[in-house]
MDTraj code that builds the backbone (N, CA, C; nanometers):
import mdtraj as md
import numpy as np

residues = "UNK UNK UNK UNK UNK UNK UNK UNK UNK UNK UNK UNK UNK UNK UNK UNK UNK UNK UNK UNK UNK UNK UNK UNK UNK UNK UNK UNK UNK UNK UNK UNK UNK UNK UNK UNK UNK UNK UNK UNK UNK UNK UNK UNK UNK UNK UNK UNK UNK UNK UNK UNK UNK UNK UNK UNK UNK UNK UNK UNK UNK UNK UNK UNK UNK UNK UNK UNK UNK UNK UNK UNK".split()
xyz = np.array([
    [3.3594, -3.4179, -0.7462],
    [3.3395, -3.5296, -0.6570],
    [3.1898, -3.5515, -0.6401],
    [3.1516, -3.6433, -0.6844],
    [3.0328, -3.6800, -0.6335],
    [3.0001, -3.7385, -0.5669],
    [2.8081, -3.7095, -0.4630],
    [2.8113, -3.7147, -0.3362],
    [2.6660, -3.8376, -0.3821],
    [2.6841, -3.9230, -0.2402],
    [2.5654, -4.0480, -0.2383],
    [2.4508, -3.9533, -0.2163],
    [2.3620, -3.9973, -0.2775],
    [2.2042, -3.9678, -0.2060],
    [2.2530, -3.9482, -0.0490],
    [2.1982, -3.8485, -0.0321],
    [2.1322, -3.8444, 0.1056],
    [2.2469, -3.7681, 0.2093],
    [2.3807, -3.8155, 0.1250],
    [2.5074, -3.7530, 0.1890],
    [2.5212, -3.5942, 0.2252],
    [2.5811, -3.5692, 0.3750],
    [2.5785, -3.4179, 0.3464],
    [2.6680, -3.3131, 0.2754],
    [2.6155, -3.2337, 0.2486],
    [2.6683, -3.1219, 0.1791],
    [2.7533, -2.9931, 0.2856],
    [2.8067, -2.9365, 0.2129],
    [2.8776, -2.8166, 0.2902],
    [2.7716, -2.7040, 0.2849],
    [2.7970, -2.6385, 0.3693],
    [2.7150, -2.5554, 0.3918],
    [2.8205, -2.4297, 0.3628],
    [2.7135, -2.3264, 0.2971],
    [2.7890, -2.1915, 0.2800],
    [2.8219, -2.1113, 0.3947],
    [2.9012, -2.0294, 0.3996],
    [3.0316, -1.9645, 0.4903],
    [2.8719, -1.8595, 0.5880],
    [2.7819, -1.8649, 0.6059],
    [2.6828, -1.7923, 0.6258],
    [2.5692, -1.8680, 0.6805],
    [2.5879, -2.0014, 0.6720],
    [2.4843, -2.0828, 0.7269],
    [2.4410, -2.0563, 0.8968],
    [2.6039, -2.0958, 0.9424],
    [2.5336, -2.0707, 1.0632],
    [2.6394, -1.9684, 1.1504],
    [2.5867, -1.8658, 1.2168],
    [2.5944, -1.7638, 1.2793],
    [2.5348, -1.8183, 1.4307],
    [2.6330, -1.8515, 1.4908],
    [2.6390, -1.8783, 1.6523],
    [2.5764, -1.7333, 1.7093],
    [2.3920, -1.7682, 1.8331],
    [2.3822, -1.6320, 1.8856],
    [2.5081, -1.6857, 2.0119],
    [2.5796, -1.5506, 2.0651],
    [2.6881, -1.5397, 2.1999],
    [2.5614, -1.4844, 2.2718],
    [2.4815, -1.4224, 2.2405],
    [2.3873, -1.3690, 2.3734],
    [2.3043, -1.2030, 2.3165],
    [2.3581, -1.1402, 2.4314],
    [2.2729, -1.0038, 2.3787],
    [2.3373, -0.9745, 2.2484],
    [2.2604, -0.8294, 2.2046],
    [2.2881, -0.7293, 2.0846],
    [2.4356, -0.6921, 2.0855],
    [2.4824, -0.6485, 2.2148],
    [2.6286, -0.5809, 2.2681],
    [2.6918, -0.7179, 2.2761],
    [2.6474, -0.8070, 2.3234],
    [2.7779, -0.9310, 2.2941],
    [2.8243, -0.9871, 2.1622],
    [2.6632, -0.9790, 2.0738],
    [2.6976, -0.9979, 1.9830],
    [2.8087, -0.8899, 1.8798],
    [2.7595, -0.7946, 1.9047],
    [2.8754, -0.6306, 1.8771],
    [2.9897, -0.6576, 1.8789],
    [3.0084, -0.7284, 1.9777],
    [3.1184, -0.6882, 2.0292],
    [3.2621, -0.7894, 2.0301],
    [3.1805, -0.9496, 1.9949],
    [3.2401, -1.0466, 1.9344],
    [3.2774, -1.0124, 1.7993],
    [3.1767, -0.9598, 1.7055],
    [3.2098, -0.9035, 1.6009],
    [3.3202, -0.8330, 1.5602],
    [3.3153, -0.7388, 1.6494],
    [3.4649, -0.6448, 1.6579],
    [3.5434, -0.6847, 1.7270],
    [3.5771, -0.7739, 1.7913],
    [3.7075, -0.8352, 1.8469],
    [3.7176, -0.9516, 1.7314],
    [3.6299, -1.0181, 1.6296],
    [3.7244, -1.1040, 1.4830],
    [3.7553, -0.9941, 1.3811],
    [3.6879, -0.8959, 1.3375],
    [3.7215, -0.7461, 1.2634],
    [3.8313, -0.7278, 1.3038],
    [3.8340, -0.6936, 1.3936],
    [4.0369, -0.6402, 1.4671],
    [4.1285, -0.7841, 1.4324],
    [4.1111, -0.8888, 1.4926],
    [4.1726, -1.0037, 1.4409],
    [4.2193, -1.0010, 1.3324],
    [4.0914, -1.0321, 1.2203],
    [4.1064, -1.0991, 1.1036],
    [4.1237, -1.0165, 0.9772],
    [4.0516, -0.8338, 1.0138],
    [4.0073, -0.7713, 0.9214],
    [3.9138, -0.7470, 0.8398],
    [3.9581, -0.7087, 0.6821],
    [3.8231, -0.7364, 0.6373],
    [3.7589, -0.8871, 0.5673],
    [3.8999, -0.9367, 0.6013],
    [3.8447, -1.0697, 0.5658],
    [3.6979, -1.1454, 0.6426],
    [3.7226, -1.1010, 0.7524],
    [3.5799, -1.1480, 0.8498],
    [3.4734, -1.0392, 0.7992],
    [3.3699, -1.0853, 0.7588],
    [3.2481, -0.9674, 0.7571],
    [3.1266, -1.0531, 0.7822],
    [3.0741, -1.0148, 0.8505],
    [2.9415, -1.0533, 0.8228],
    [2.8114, -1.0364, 0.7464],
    [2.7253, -1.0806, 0.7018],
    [2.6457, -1.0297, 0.5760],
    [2.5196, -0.9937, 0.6191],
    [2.4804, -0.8670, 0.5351],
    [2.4108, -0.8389, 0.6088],
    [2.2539, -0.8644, 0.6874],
    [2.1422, -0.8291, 0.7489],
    [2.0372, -0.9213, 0.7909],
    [1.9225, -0.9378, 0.7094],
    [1.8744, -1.0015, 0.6442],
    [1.7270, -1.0061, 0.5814],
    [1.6102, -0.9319, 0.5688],
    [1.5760, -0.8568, 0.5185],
    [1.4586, -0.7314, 0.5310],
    [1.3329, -0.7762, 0.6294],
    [1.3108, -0.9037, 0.5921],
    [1.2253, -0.9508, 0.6884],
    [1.2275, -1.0101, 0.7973],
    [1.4437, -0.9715, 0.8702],
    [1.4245, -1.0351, 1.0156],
    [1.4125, -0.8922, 1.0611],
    [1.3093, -0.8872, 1.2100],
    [1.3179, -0.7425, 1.2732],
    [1.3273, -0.8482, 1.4235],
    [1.4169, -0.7545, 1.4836],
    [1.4649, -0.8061, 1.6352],
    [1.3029, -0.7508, 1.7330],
    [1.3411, -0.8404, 1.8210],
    [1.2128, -0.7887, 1.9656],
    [1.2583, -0.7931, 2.0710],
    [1.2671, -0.7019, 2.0954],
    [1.3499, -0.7331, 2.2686],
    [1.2958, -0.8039, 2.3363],
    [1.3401, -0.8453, 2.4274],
    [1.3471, -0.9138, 2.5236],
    [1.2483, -0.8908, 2.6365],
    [1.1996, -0.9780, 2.6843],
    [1.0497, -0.8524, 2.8075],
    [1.1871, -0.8483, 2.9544],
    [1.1431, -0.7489, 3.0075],
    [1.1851, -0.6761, 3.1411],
    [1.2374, -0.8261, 3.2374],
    [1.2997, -0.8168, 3.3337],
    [1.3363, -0.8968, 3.4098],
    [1.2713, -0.9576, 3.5051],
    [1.1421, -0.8248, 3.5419],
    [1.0699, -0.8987, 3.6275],
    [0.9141, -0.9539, 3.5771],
    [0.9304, -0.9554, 3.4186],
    [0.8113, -0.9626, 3.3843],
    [0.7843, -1.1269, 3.3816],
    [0.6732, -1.1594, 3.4035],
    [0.6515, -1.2908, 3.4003],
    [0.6482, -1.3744, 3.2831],
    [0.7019, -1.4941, 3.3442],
    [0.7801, -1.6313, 3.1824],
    [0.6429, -1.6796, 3.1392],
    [0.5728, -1.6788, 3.1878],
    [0.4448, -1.7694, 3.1332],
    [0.3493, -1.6873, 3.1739],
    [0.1597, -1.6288, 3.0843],
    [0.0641, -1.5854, 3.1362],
    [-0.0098, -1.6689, 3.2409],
    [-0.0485, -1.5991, 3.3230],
    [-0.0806, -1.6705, 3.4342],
    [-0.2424, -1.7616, 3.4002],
    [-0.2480, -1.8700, 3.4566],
    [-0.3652, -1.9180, 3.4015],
    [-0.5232, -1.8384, 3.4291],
    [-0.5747, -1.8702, 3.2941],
    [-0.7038, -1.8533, 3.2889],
    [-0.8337, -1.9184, 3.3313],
    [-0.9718, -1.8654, 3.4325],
    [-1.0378, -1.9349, 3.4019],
    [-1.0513, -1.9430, 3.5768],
    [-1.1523, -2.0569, 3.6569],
    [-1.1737, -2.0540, 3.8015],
    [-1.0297, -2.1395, 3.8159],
    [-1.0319, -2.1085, 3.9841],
    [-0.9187, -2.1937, 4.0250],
    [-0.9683, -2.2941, 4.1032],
    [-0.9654, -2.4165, 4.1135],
    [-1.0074, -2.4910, 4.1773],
    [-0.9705, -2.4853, 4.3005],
    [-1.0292, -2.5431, 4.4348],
    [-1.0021, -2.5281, 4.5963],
    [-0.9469, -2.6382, 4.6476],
])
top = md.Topology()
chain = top.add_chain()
for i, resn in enumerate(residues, 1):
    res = top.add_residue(resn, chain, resSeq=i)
    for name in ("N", "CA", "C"):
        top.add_atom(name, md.element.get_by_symbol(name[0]), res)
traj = md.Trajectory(xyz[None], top)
C-alpha cells in the first residue's frame, strides 16, 4: 500500500513507552502486563546512553534563587 507524501506512518511496537510515574510504578505496571499477557509483553531493553537521575528531595527548591542585588 502506498502512502501520500507527508502521510503518517506506523510507528514500531517500541515507539512510545507511556512514563506512569516513579521507577516502582513503572516496575510495577510492568509486572502486572507480564502476569497478564506473559511473555508476549516484554519490554526492550534501555539504550547505553540513557542513565536515569533522580529526582531532587522534596524540599529542595524548583527554581535557583535569583542572582545578583535585590532591588528595594
Amino acid at each position: 500500500m502506498a502512502h501520500a507524501p507527508g502521510a503518517a506512518q506506523p510507528l514500531g511496537p517500541y515507539i512510545l513507552l507511556p512514563k506512569l510515574g516513579t521507577w516502582e510504578d513503572e516496575h510495577a505496571a510492568s509486572a502486572r502486563m507480564f502476569s497478564r499477557y506473559g511473555p508476549a509483553y516484554t519490554r526492550p531493553p534501555l539504550p547505553d546512553d540513557v542513565d536515569f537521575v533522580p529526582a531532587p528531595p522534596a524540599e529542595a527548591p524548583v527554581a535557583a534563587p535569583p542572582q545578583g542585588p535585590v532591588a528595594d
